[in-house]
C-alpha positions in Angstrom: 23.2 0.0 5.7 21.0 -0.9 3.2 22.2 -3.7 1.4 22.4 -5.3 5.3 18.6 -5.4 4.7 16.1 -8.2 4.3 14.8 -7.2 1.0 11.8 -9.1 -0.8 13.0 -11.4 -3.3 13.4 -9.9 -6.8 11.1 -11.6 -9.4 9.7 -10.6 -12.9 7.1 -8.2 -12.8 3.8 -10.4 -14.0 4.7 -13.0 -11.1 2.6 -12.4 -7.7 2.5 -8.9 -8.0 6.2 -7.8 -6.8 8.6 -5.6 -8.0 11.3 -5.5 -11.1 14.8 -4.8 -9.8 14.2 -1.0 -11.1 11.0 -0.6 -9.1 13.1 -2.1 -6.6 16.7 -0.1 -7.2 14.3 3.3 -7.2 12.6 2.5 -3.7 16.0 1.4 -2.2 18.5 4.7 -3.5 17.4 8.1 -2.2 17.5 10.8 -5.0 20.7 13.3 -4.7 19.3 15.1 -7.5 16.0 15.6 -9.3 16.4 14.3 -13.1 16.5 17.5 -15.3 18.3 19.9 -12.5 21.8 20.7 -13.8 25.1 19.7 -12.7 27.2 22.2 -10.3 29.0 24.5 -12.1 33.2 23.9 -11.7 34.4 27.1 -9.3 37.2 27.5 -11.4 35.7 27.9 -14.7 32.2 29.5 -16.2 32.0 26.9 -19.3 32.4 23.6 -17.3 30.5 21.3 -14.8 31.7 19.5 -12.4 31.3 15.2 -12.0 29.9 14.7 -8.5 31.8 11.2 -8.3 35.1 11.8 -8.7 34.8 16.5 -8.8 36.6 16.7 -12.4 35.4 19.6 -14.4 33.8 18.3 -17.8 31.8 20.6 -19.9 28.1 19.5 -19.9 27.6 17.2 -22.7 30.1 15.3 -21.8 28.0 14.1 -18.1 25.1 12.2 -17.8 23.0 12.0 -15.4 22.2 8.5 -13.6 18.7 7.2 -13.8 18.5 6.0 -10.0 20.2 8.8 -7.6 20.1 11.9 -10.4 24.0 12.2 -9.7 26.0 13.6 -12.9 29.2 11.8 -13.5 31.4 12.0 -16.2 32.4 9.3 -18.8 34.9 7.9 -16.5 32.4 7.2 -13.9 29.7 5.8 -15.8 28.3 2.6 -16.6 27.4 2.8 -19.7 24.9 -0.7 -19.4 22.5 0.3 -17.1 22.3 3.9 -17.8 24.0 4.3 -13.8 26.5 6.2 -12.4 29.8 3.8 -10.8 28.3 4.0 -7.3 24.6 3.1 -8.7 26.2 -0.1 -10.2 27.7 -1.2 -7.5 24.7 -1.5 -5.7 23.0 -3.1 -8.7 25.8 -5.2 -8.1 25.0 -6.3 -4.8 21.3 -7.2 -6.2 22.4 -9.4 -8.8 25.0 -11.2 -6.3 21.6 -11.5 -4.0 19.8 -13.0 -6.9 22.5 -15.8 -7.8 22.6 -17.2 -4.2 
């Protein structure tokens, strides 16, 4: 698993040359999606999208699309502070618990 890995410590940009946490989030998450490709369309309906965290149909404004794995999640499972999707900020989560040891 990933987090199980000995990552580089996380420092500010300017020092020594090493990565930001982003830089750092967006080499450790694989892409699901590619940002700008549309959610999957809900089976059941022709207006409405489907949340690939939790598979409720929302129509289309109402997901966003993470910044980090391109998932689309709706409002419920979004973190609305780091522009992420749920399962995103968990592992942002992890790096921040990493960072206080």
């Amino acid at each position: 698993m990933f987090w199980k890995r000995n990552l580089r410590p996380i420092r500010n940009a300017g020092s020594g040359g090493e990565d930001d946490l982003f830089s750092q989030l967006k080499k450790e998450i694989t892409p699901l999606r590619p940002q700008g490709d549309f959610p999957l369309r809900d089976p059941g309906s022709f207006s409405r999208y489907t949340c690939e965290l939790c598979a409720t149909p929302a129509p289309l404004p109402e997901l966003k699309q993470c910044v980090l794995c391109g998932r689309w999640a709706c409002s419920s499972c979004w973190t609305p502070e780091y522009y992420v999707c749920n399962a995103c900020n968990g592992i942002i989560r992890l790096h921040q618990l990493r960072q206080n040891r």
